[in-house]
N, C-alpha and C positions, 0 to 999 in steps of 0.2 A: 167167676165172682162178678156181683153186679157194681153197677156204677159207685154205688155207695153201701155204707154197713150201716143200716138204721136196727137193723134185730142181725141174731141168730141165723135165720134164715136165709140172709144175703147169700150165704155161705155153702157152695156144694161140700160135698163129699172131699172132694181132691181138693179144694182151696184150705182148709185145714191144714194138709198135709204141707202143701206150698207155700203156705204164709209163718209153718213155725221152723219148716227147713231155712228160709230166707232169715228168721228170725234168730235163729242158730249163727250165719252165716253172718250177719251183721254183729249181733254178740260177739263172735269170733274178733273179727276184724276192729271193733274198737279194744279189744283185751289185750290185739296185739298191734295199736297204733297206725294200721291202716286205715289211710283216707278211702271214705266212702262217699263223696260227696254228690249222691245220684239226681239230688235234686235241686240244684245249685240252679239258682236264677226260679226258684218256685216261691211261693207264699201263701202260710196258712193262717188262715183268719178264725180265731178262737173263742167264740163265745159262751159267755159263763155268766149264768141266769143263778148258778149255784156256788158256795166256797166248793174252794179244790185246793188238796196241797199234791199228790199224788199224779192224777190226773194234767194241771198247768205245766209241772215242772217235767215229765217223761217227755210230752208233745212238745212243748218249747223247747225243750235240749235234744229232743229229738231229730226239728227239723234243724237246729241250728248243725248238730253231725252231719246231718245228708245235705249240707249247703244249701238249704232255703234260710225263711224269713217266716218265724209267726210271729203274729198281729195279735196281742191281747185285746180283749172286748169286754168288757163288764155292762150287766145292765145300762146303767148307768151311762156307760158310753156310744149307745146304740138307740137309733129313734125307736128298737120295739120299745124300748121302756115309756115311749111315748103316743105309742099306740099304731106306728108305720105298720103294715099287714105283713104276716110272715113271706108271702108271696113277691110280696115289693122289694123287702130287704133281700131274697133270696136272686132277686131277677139284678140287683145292683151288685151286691157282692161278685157273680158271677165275672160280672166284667172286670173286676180289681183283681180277684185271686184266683190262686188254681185248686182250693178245698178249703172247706168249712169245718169247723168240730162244734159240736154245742151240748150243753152240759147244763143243762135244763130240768122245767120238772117234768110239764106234761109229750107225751110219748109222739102224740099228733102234733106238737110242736117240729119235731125230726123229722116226721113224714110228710109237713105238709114243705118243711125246706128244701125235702128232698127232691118232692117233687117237682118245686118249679126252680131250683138252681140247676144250672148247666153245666154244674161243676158238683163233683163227688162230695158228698154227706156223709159226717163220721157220729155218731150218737157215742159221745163222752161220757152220759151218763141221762136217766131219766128215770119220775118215780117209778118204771115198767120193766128197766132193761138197762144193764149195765154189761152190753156185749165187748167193752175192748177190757173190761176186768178179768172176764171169764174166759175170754181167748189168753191173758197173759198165763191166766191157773189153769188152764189145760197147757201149755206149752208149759208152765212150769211143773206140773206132774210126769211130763213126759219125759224132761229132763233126767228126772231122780228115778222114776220106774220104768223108764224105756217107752213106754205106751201108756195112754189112757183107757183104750180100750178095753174090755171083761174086767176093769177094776169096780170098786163098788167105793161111791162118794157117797159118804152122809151129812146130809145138812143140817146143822141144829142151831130151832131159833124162828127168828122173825119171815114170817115169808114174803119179803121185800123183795125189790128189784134184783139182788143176786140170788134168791133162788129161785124169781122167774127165769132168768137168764142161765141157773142150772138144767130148768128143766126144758129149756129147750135145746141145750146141748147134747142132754140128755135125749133128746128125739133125732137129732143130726148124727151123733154118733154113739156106737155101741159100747155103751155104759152104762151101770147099774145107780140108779140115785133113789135114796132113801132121805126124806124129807121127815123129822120131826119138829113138829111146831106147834104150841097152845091154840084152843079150840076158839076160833075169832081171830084168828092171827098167819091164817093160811095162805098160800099164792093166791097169785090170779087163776080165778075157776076156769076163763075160758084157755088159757096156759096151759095149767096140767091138765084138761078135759083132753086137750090135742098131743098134749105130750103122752098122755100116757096112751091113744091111742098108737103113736109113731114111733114110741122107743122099742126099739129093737132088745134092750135087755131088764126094761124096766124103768116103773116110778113108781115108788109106794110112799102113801104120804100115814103115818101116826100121831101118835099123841107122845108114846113114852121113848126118852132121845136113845135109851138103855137098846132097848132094839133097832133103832136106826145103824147105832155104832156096831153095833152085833157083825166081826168079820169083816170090818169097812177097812180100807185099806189109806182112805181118803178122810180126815174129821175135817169139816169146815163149818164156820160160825162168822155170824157177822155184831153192828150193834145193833141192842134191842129195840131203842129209838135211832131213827134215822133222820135227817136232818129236814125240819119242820115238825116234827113230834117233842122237842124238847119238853112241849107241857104234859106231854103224857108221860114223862120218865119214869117217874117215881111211880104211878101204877103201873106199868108197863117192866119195874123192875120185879115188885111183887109176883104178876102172874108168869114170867119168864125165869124166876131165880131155879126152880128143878132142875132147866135148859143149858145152865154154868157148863161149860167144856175145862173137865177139869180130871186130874189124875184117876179119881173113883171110876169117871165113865169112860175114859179113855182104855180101862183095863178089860172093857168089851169088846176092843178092834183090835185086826189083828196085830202081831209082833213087830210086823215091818211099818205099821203106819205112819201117816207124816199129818202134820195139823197146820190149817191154813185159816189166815184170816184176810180181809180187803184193808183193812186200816180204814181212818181209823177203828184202835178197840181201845175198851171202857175196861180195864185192868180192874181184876176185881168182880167185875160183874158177869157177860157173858162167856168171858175166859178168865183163867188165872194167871199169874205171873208166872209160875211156877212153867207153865205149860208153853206160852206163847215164847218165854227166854230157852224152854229145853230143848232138849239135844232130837226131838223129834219135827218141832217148827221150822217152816219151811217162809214164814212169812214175809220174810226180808228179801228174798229170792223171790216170792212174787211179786214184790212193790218193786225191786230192779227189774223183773222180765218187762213190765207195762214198757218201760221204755225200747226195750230192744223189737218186744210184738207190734208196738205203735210204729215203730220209724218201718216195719215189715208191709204193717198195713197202710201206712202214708205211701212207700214207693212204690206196692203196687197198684192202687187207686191211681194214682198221680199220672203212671207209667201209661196207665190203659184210658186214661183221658187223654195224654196228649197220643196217641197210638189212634183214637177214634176222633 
């Protein structure tokens, strides 16, 4: 694994496997009141360009388990908001902390801190890529089905940041992703261009969610507006309503499926109630994995900074 998780891609083949065994291993150990405290005398510096409730609260409680200190940063509280170069800010935090997280919009924001901090870079989130979500819902699929792999995930919905971030999981490891989403509301081209070259078991992107779901073993769904879109809700609820993850369409996947969401969801609209509270969501189990994959991926960043 590389110094930092800006994408998907930081990520071999076998860091996968090592970051959700550790992530098990951790879960474990806080369920039965063992001190973990691997990272005692660290501090992570948290900066947040965007709200978070999910996100703030895993990584903050996260490091506070493994005996570090994170540093909340708000806009607000940080000279970018006043125009300090990302470069600058990344070359001074270095010397205060031992990692950064930042939960941002733009993508080159992450990458360009990654590059000049000398301290490991975590991408919390950005309009492109939301890789510590998609590593907690692969560790949480694995949980309940043993493996992720030869399963088939379908996406319904907006092709925002987590289903960029599907489809590139989709390229790293072998699983089948079926993406339906309204015509103008697709991933990023150059994303699934690479992904679907690289996935070993597929990515097929539609129009109608009825065959996405078709056999899926995986439904997931996100909101239709995502946060700076609020003025587009109300169209954006129009052209999306078909897309509703609801009992009708969920009676296309198979028997055993399970139904995932990132939180938040828009009750009513992209899912139902009916669906997100039943006996097949899994979604509360993914909003607690972020915190047990985080504190996975905090220790071994952390571990292999001070190690080099």
């Amino acid at each position: 694994m590389k110094k930092d998780l800006v994408t998907e891609y930081d990520l071999a083949d076998e860091d996968f496997d090592l970051l959700f065994a550790r992530a098990r291993e951790l879960k474990r150990f806080l369920k039965e009141g063992r001190p973990h405290q691997v990272l005692a005398g660290k501090t992570l510096g948290m900066i947040f360009e965007k709200a978070s409730t999910r996100t703030r609260l895993s990584f903050e409680v996260g490091m506070y388990q493994l005996g570090g200190l994170a540093v909340f940063l708000s806009t607000n509280d940080t000279q970018l908001g006043r125009g300090e170069t990302v470069a600058d800010t990344a070359k001074i935090m270095s010397r205060y902390l031992d990692a950064i997280m930042i939960r941002t919009f733009a993508q080159k924001t992450v990458e360009d801190l990654a590059v000049h901090a000398a301290i490991p870079v975590i991408n919390g989130l950005t309009d492109l890529l939301h890789p510590c979500q998609i590593l907690s819902d692969l560790f949480t699929i694995m949980e309940i089905k043993g493996d992720c792999r030869g399963l088939k995930i379908a996406y319904i919905g907006d092709g925002n940041n987590v289903a960029n971030s599907w489809i590139n999981a989709a390229a790293r490891l072998p699983l089948k992703l079926a993406l339906a989403c309204p015509e103008g509301y697709e991933p990023d081209a150059a994303l699934l261009t690479r992904g679907r070259k690289e996935a070993r078991e597929g990515i097929c992107l539609c129009r109608d969610p009825e065959e996405a779901v078709e056999n899926a073993q995986v439904v997931y769904t996100d909101v239709w507006a995502s946060m700076g879109q609020e003025a587009e809700r109300e169209h954006r609820s129009r052209v999306f309503r078909p897309y509703q993850v609801n009992e009708n369409l969920l009676s296309y996947a198979r028997e055993d499926y399970i139904v995932m969401h990132c939180l938040p969801a828009h009750r009513g609209e992209e899912i139902t109630s009916e669906v997100i509270d039943g006996p097949h969501s899994v979604v509360l189990d993914q909003a607690e994995n972020r915190l047990h994959v985080q504190k996975a991926i905090l220790e071994t960043l952390m571990k292999k900074e001070k190690e080099s």
